[in-house]
N, C-alpha and C positions, 0 to 999 in steps of 0.2 A: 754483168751483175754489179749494184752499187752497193756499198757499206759506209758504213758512219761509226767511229771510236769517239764513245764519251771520255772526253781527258783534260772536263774545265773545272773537277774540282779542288779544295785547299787540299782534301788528306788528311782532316783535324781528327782525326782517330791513327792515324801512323805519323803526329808529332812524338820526335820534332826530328824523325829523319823529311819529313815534307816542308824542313823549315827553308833543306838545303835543294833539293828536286822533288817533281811533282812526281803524283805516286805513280801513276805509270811507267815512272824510269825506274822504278825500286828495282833492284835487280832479284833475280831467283836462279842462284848459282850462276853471277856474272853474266847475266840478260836480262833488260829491262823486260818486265812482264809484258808491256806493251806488244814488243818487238813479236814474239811469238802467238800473241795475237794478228797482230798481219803477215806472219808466216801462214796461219791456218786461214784468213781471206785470201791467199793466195796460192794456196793450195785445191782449195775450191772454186777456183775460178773469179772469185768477188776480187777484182784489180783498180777497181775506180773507188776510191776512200777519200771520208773527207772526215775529219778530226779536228771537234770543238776543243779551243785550249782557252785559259784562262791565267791561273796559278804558273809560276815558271815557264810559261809559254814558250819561252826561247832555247829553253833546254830539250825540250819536244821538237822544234823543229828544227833546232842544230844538230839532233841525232840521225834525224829518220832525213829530213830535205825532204825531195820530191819523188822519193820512194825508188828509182829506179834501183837502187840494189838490192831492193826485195823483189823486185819482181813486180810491182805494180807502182800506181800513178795516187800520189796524194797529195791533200791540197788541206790546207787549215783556214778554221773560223774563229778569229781570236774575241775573246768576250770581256771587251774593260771599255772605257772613255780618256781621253784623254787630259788631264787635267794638270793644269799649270806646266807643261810643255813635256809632263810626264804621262806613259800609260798605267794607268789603275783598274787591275783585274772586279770584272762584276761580271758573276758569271749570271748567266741565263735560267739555269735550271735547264735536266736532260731533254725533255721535251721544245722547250724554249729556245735551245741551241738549234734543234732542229729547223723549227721555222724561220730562222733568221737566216740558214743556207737558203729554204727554199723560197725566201721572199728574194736574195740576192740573187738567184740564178734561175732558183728553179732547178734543182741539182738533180732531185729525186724522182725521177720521169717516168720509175718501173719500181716492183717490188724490191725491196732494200730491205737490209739488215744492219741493226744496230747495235752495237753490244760496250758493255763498259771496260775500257782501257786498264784495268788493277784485276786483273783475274787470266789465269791459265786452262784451257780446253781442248780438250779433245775429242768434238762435239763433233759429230758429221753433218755438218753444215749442211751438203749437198741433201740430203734425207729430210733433215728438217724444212730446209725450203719445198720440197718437192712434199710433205705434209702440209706443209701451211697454204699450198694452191687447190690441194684436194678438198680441205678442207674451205676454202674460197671467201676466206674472213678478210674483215680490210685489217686484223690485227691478229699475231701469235704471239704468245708468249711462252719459252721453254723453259718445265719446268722440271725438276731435278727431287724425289725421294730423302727424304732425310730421318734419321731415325727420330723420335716425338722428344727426348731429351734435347735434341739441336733445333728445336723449330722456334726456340725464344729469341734465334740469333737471327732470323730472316723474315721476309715478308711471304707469307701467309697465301696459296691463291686455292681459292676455292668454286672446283664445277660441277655442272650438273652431268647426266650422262651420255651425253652426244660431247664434252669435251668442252661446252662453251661455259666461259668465265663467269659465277654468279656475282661471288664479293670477294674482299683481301681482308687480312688481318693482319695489322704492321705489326711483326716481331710479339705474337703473345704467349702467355704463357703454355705451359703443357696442357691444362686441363682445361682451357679455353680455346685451344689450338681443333680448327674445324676443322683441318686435311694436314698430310705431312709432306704435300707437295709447296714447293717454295720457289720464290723468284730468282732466277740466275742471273738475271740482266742481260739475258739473250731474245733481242726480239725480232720479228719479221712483219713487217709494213708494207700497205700500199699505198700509194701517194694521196689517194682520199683523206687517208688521215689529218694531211696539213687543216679539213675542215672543221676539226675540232682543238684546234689546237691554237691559243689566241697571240699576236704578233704583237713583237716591242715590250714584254714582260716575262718576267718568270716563271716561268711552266715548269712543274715535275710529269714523268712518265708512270711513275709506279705510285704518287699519293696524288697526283691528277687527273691526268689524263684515263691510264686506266679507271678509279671509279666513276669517272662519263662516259665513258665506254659503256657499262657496265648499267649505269643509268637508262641510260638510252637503248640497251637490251640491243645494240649493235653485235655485229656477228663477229664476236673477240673470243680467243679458244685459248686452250692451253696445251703443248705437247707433251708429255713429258717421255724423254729418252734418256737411255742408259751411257754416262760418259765421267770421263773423268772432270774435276774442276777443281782447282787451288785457289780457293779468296786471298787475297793479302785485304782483307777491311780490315784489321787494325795493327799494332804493335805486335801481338803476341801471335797471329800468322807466320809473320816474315821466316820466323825462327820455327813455327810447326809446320810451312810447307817445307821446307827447308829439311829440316829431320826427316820426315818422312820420304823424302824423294832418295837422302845419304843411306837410309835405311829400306829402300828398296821397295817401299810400297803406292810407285806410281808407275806402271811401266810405262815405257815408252817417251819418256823424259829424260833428253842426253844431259850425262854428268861432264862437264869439261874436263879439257887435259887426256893426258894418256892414261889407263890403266896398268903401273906397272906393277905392282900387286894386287891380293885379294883384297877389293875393298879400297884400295888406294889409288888417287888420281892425283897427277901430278900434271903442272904446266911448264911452259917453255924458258931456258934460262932460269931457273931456280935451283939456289946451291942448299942442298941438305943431303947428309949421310943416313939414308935409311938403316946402316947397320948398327949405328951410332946412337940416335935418335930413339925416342922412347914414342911411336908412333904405332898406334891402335884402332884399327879400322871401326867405320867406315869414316875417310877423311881425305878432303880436296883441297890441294894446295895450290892455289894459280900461279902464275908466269912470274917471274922477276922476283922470287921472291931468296930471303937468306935466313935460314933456321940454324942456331947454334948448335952444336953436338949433342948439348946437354940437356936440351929442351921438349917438353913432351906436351904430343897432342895425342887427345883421347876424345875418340869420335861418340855418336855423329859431331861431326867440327869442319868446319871452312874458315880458310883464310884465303883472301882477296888476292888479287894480285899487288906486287910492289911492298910487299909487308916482310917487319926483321920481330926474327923470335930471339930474343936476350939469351944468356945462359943460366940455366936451371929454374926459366918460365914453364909454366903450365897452361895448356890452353884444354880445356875440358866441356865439352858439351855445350859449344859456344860457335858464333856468327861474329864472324870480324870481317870487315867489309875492306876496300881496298885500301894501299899506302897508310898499314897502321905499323906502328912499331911501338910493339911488346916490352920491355924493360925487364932487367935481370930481376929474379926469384917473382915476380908477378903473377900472380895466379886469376886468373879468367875462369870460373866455371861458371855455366847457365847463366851467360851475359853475350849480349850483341853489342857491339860495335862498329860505330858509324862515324866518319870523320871524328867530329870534337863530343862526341854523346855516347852513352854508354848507359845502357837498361840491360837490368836485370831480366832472365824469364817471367818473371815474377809481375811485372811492369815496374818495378823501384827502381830509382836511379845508382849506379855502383859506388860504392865507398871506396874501395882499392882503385886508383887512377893512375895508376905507374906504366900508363900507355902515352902515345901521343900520336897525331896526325902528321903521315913525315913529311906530305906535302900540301901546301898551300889549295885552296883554289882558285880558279882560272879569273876570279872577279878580283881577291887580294893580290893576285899578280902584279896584272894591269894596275892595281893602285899601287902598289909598292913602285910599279917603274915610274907610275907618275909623280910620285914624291921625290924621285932622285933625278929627275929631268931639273 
């Protein structure tokens, strides 16, 4: 079985941590959300992947390479031109990315599944594909229950009673909202497709392609199954998938580190006195990290790995991402932290800055050596 990860967009709703990696590398408690997306194609057999990039493209494929450590074979489709002896990201549109693998290879020889690279699932693939043949459409699209208050946040699909797709309705409001069924970005194809789908321009899947589908009264369905799903589409996700995972209302989503109390996970080489410490569950601490005596976290709370807690700091109900160091009497509450940026829950940017990045990244390295050469 083949699969395709959309991962050529900018992420201009999770600026400006997409200023520094593309959104599929956001982590979700220290794993790019990506990654466990092709954990679950590789659990269900889908081992041949191929993933449109665009935006920080080289961050995508210096992580993952050519997949053998997960267990399957991947191969990328980068979407930019080259221009004045640089590449410059232009991406295709999700649809769009598509045809451009199969105008180069012809990649897509059997039913395939595509799903977008910034979202977590635990979706049983194999069920769904095995509905979407019963059903014998050259398109599915899984679609996911949402209570009528969330339905302003998504795309809208609405069918008739055998299951097939009439129309959509981008993101409306409640009392305009035709069904409270919505788009997950999980779809299943068959290679017919590519016939509606036009080559060398920008095609979308869910405000294109679907209503031609849909047009042309093609045999396009929608499933909808019971599973979990974590969006990270904007800012204020990162930090609510995040709570609620610290808070126990995702099962089956591993917390890193050890468990060595209730509620508390610790990582590897990290010096803090838990008898010392003012530490209040639920809160994960990653690897390498050095907490003062004096310093208290009060969960839900994450710190990254490589991070120093000052003495008589406060970290409260907060997302602090890797190699951050905290400064004495500083107080963090309901704020994330990402290398050199710092947002409020709220979306505001933080006034209190008595953090700092303790380490560089890998691009100012290399400049820094280059300046002293």
């Amino acid at each position: 079985m083949k699969g395709m990860i959309l991962a050529a967009g900018k992420g201009t709703r999770v600026r400006p941590i997409t200023q520094s990696i593309p959104k599929p590398m956001i982590p979700i408690l220290g794993k790019p959300v990506m990654e466990s997306m092709i954990e679950l194609f590789a659990q269900h057999n889908v081992r041949k992947i191929m993933v449109n990039t665009s935006h920080l493209a080289e961050v995508i494929e210096g992580y993952f390479g050519d997949g053998h450590h997960f267990d399957v074979q991947l191969s990328y489709s980068y979407e930019g031109e080259l221009v004045d002896g640089e590449y410059v990201s232009k991406a295709l549109g999700s649809a769009g990315g598509m045809k451009k693998i199969q105008e180069f290879s012809g990649f897509f020889d059997e039913t395939f599944v595509v799903v977008c690279g910034d979202a977590w699932i635990d979706l049983d693939l194999t069920e769904a594909i095995r509905r979407h043949k019963k059903l014998g459409g050259i398109a599915t699209i899984i679609t996911k229950d949402v209570l009528p208050d969330d339905v302003e946040k998504y795309g809208v699909v609405v069918t008739d009673s055998r299951g097939q797709v009439t129309s959509f309705q981008e993101k409306p409001s409640k009392e305009e909202a035709l069904s409270t069924k919505i788009n997950t970005g999980i779809y299943i194809f068959e290679p017919a497709i590519f016939d509606y789908i036009p080559k060398d321009q920008e095609f979308d899947i869910g405000s294109e392609l679907f209503p031609l589908l849909v047009e042309k009264r093609l045999p396009f369905y929608a499933v909808d199954l019971k599973f979990q799903w974590l969006d990270v589409g904007n800012i204020h996700d990162i930090w609510g998938v995040t709570r609620d995972i610290l808070d126990g209302k995702v099962p089956g989503y591993r917390i890193p580190g050890t468990q060595i109390r209730a509620g508390i996970w610790l990582g590897i080489n990290t010096v803090v006195d838990l008898d010392k410490c003012n530490i209040q569950p639920p809160v994960v601490i990653g690897s390498g990290c050095k907490i003062d005596d004096t310093a208290s976290v009060i969960g839900p709370a994450l710190i990254g790995a490589n991070c120093e807690l000052d003495a008589n700091c406060r970290v409260q109900e907060s997302l602090i991402f890797d190699n951050i160091h905290v400064e004495s009497d500083a107080v963090v509450e309901q704020q994330t932290i990402f290398g050199n940026y710092c947002i409020g829950h709220d979306g505001k940017p933080c006034e209190d800055q008595r953090w700092q990045h303790l380490r560089s990244s890998p691009k100012e390295r290399v400049s820094d050596a280059l300046k002293s050469i």
